[in-house]
C-alpha positions in Angstrom: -4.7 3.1 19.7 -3.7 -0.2 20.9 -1.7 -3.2 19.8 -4.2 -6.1 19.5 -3.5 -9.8 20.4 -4.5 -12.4 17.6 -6.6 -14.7 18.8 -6.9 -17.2 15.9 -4.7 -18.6 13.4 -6.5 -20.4 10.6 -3.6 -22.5 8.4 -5.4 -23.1 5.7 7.4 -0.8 -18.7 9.4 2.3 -17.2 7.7 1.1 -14.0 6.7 -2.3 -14.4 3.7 -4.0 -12.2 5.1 -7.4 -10.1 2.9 -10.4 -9.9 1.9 -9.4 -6.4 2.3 -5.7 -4.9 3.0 -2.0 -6.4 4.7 -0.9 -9.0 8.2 -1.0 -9.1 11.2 1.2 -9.6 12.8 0.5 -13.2 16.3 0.8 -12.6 18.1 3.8 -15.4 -0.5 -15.3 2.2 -1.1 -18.5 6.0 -0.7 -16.9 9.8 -0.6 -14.1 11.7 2.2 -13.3 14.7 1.6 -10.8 17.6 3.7 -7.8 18.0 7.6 -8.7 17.9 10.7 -7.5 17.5 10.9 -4.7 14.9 7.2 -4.3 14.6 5.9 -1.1 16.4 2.7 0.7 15.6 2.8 4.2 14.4 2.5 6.9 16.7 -0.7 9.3 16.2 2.1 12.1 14.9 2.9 9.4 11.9 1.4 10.4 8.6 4.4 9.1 6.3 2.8 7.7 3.2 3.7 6.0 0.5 2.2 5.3 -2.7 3.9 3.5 -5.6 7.5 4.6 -5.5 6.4 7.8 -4.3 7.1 8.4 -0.1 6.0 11.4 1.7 4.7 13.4 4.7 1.6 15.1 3.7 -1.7 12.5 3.3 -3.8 15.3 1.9 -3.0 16.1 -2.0 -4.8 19.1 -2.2 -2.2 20.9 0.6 0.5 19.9 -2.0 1.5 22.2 -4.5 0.5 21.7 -8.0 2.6 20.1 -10.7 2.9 23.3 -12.6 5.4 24.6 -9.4 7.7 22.3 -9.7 11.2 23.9 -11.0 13.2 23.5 -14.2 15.2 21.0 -13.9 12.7 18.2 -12.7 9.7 19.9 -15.2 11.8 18.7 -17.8 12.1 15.0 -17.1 12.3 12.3 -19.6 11.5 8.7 -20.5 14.4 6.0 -21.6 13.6 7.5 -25.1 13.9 10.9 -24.6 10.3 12.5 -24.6 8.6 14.6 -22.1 6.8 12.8 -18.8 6.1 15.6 -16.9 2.0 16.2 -17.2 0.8 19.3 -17.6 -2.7 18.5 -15.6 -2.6 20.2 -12.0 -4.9 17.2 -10.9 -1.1 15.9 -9.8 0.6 17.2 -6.8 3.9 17.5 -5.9 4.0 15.5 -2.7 8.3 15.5 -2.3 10.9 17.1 -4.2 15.0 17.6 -3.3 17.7 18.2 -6.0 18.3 15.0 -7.0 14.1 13.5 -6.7 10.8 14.6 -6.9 7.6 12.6 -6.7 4.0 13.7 -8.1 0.9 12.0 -7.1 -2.6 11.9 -8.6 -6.0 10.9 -7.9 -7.3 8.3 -10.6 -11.4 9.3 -11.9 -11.5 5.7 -12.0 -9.3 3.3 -9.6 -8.3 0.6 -10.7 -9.5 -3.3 -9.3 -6.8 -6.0 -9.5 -8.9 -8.3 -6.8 -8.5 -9.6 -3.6 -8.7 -5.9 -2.1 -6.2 -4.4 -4.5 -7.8 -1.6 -5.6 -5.7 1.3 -6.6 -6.9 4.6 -6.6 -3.8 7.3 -7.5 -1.3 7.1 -9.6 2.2 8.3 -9.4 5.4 9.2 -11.4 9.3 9.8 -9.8 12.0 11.1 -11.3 15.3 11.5 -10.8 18.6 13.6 -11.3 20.8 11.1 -13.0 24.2 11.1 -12.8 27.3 8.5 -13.2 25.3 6.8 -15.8 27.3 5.4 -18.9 24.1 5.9 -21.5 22.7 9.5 -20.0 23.9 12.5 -19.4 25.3 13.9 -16.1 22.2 15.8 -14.7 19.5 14.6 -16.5 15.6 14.2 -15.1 14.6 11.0 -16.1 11.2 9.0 -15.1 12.2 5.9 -12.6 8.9 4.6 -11.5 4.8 5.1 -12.3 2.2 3.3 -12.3 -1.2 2.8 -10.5 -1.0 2.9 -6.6 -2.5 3.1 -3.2 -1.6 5.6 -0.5 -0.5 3.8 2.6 0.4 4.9 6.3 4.1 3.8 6.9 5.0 2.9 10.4 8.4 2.8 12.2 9.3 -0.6 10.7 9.7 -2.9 7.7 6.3 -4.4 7.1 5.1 -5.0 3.9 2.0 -3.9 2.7 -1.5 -6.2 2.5 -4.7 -6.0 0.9 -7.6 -7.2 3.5 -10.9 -8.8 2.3 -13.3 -10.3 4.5 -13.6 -13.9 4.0 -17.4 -13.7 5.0 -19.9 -11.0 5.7 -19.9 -10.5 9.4 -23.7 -10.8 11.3 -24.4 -8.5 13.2 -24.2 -9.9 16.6 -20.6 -11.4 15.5 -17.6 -10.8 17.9 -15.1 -11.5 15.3 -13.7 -11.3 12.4 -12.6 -13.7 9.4 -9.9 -11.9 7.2 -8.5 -12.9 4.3 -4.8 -11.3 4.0 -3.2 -10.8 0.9 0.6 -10.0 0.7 1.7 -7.6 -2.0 5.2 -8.1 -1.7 7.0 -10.9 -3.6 6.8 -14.3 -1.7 7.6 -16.8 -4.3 3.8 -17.9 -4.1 4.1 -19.0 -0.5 1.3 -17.9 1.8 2.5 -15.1 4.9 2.0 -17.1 7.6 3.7 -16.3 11.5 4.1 -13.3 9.8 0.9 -11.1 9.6 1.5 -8.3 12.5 -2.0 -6.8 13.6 -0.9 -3.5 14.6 -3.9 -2.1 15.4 -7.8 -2.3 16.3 -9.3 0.8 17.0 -13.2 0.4 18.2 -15.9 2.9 18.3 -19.5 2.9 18.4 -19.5 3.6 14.3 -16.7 1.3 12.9 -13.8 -1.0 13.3 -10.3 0.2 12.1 -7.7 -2.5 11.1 -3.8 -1.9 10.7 -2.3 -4.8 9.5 1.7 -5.7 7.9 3.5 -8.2 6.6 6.9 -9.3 7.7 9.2 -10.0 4.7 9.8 -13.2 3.9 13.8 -14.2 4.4 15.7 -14.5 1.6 15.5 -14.0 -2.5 12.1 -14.2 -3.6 10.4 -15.1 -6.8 7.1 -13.7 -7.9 4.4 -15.8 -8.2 0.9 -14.7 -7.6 0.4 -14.8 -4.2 -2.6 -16.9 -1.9 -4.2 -15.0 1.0 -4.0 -15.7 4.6 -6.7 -16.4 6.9 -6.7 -14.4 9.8 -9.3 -14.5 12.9 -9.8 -11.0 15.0 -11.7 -11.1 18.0 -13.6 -8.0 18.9 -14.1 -6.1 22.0 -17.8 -6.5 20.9 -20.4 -7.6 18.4 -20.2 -6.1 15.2 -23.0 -4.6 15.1 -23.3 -2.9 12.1 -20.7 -0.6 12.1 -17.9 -0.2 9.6 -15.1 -2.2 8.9 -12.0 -0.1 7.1 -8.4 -0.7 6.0 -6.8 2.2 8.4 -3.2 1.7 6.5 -4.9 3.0 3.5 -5.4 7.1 2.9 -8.4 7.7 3.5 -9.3 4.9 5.2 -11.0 2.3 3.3 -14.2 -0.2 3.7 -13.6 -3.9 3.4 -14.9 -5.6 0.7 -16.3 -8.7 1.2 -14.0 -11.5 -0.9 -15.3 -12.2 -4.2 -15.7 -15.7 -3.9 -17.5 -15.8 -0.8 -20.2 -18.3 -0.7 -19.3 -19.8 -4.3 -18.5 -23.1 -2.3 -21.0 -25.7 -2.0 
């Protein structure tokens, strides 16, 4: 692996789903920057993912144990009104679970396509031991978060995630690459420019692999849809037919080419 230099800048309920980015815990872009402070690519021994509100070490669900294993106390979690949220379908894994938290994670039949390269294709549900709570019992499992998601790679910092599109369908013989960069994080509508980190480009002879973050933005944030980045990333070489994937994402994933590509004009 290896940290690669930006060439080009081009300016240009229970869990509830923001206006931009995954779903959220319920409570019971512009420009890219080279590598800086607080920005480090992950190591080849990293396989922390995270998916929703659901964080954990093992990328492949089928090495998890079923849902079905997990113990009495958790197995009998509970919405905000009281009935069961604990499926009984051992199509979800129990990918991390302690005594006061456990997370389960699925594989949608169908993912689902919000645009501009968010497409999510798990699902998964957290719940927790709750205790010091004025309207809940001490000890009871409730449901905190769910919803739709995408597994992602999380490296030793605090980058946000982004959904990548290509702005344009590369030729060929093409020794770059024009990104569109989508932040999924709240940014009060503001694109994420000087602070796209490119944290990796990893050529081979079959495909190019992308590892790209987001720097949050300072400050309280509204939520506003969000406008993607342009991003240029020179190659070592021409394209030349080979792959182009999303290497945050587990498994890695192909770029789509943007939707509204060649609507201008």
């Amino acid at each position: 692996m290896r940290h690669h230099p930006i060439a080009t800048v081009l300016i240009g309920a229970l869990a509830v789903l923001t206006a931009c980015g995954q779903p959220t815990d319920t409570g019971a872009g512009s420009g890219a920057t080279d590598d800086g402070p607080g920005a480090s690519a992950p190591g080849p021994g990293d396989t922390t993912v995270i998916c929703g509100g659901a964080t954990y070490a093992e990328p492949d669900l089928a090495a998890a144990p079923p849902v079905s294993s997990l113990p009495e106390g958790p197995a009998g979690a509970v919405d905000d009104l009281g009935d069961p949220v604990v499926p009984t379908d051992d199509d979800w894994r129990v990918v991390s679970l302690s005594e006061d938290r456990a997370a389960i994670v699925r594989e949608l039949s169908e993912p689902v396509d919000h645009g501009d390269g968010d497409v999510r294709t798990h699902e998964s549900r957290v719940f927790e031991r709750i205790v010091g709570a004025t309207n809940v019992e001490d000890g009871t499992w409730m449901l905190t978060a769910a919803g739709p998601c995408t597994p992602r790679l999380v490296g030793a910092d605090d980058l946000g995630a982004a959904d990548l599109t290509l702005a344009t369908e590369p030729s060929a013989d093409d020794t770059s690459l024009e990104l569109l960069v989508l932040e999924q994080a709240c940014a009060s509508g503001r694109t994420a420019e000087d602070r796209i980190v490119v944290l990796d480009v990893e050529e081979t002879s079959e495909r190019i692999a992308l590892r790209i973050g987001i720097r949050p933005p300072a400050g309280d944030q509204t939520c506003p849809s969000n406008p993607p980045t342009p991003v240029t990333i020179e190659l070592s070489g021409p394209v030349d037919g080979r792959e182009i994937v999303d290497a945050s994402i587990v498994p890695p994933r192909a770029l789509p080419v943007d939707e509204r590509a060649g609507l201008d004009g």
